[in-house]
N, C-alpha and C positions, 0 to 999 in steps of 0.2 A: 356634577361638579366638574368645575374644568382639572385640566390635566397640569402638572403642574412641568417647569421642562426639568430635565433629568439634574441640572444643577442645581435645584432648590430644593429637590428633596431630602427630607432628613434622615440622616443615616445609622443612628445607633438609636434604638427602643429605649426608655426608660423599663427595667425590668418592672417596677413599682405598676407604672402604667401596661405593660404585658401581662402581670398577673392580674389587675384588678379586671382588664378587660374577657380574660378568661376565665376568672370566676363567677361574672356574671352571664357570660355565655354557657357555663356549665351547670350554673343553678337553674337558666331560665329553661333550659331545653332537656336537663335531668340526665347531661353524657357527660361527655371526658373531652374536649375537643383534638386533644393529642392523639388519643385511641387511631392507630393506621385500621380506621372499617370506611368502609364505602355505604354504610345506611345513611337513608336521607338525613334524617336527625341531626349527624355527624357535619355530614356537607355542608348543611344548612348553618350549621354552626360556626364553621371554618369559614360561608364567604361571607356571615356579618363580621368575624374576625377581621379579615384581610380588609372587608368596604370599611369597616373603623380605623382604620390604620391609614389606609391609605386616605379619608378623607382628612386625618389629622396630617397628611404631611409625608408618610411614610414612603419611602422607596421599598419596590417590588423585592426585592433583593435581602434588604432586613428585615422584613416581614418572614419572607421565607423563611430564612436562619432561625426565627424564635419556634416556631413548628417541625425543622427539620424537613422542610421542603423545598423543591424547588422555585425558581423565584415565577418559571413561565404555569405551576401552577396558580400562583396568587394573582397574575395576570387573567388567567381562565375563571377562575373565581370572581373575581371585580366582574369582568365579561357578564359572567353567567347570573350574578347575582343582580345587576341589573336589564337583564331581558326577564329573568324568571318574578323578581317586583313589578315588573308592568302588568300581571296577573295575580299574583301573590298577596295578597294585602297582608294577610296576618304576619307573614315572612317579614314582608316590611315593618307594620307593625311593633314588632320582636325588637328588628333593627335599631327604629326612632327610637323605644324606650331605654335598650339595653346602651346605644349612643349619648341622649338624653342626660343618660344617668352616669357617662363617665364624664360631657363635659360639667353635668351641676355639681360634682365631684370636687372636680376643679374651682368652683365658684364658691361650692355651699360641702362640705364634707355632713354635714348634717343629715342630708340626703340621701346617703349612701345607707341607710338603713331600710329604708322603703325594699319590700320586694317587689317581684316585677308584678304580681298579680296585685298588688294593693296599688301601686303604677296605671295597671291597665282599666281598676277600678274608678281611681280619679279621671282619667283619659274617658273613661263614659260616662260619668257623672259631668264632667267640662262640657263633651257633644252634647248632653241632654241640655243642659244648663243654656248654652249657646242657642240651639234650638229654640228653644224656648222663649230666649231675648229674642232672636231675630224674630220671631212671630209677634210677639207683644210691639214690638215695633211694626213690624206688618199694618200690624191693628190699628195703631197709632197714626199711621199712615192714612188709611182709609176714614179713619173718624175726623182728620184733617181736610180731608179733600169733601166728605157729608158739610162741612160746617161751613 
């Protein structure tokens, strides 16, 4: 995502929108994301925090404030949290749905009842699904080009 320059970003969190995004960071990963630990779990949790914030818009800076951190860790975090997705898929994963699920929030409150495993259910049953069509088309392909 590009960057956005320092005077478009937005500067006060919706708490509404801080809390729902941490309690789906705290149900999907089964921690606390405030907890001051250093286990992966925790980490991991705190930079799909910061990458959701900051791809809505959020300045480095009010991000911090809502965790009690500094603003150059959520800078390290965004950092780390896309080198460690270029390997990571589940991390990402995690990301898209927990993401996913606060903008369809915003669209569809409905939504918000799903949890993330009945989420990541649909999400394989869609790849199978997909799959599937794109081979039936394959197929279709071939029996086109026989005739």
């Amino acid at each position: 995502m590009r960057k956005l320059p320092k005077h478009m970003t937005k500067t006060i969190i919706d708490i509404k929108l801080q809390n729902k995004v941490i309690k789906l960071i705290n149900d999907t990963f089964k921690i606390d994301i405030v907890s001051k630990t250093r286990r992966q779990d925790y980490v991991d949790g705190r930079m799909i925090y910061y990458k959701i914030l900051r791809d809505l818009g959020y300045g480095y800076q009010p991000i911090a404030r809502t965790l009690m951190k500094d603003h150059s860790t959520v800078i390290h975090g965004v950092r780390a949290f896309d080198d460690v997705t270029t390997y990571d898929k589940e991390l990402y994963n995690k990301y898209a749905v927990i993401k996913e699920l606060i903008l369809e929030g915003v669209r569809e409150p409905a939504t918000q009842e799903d949890t993330y495993q009945q989420l990541m259910d649909k999400v394989i049953h869609l790849e199978k699904e997909n799959k599937r069509l794109n081979l039936y088309i394959e197929e279709l392909k071939t029996k086109q080009i026989e005739i």
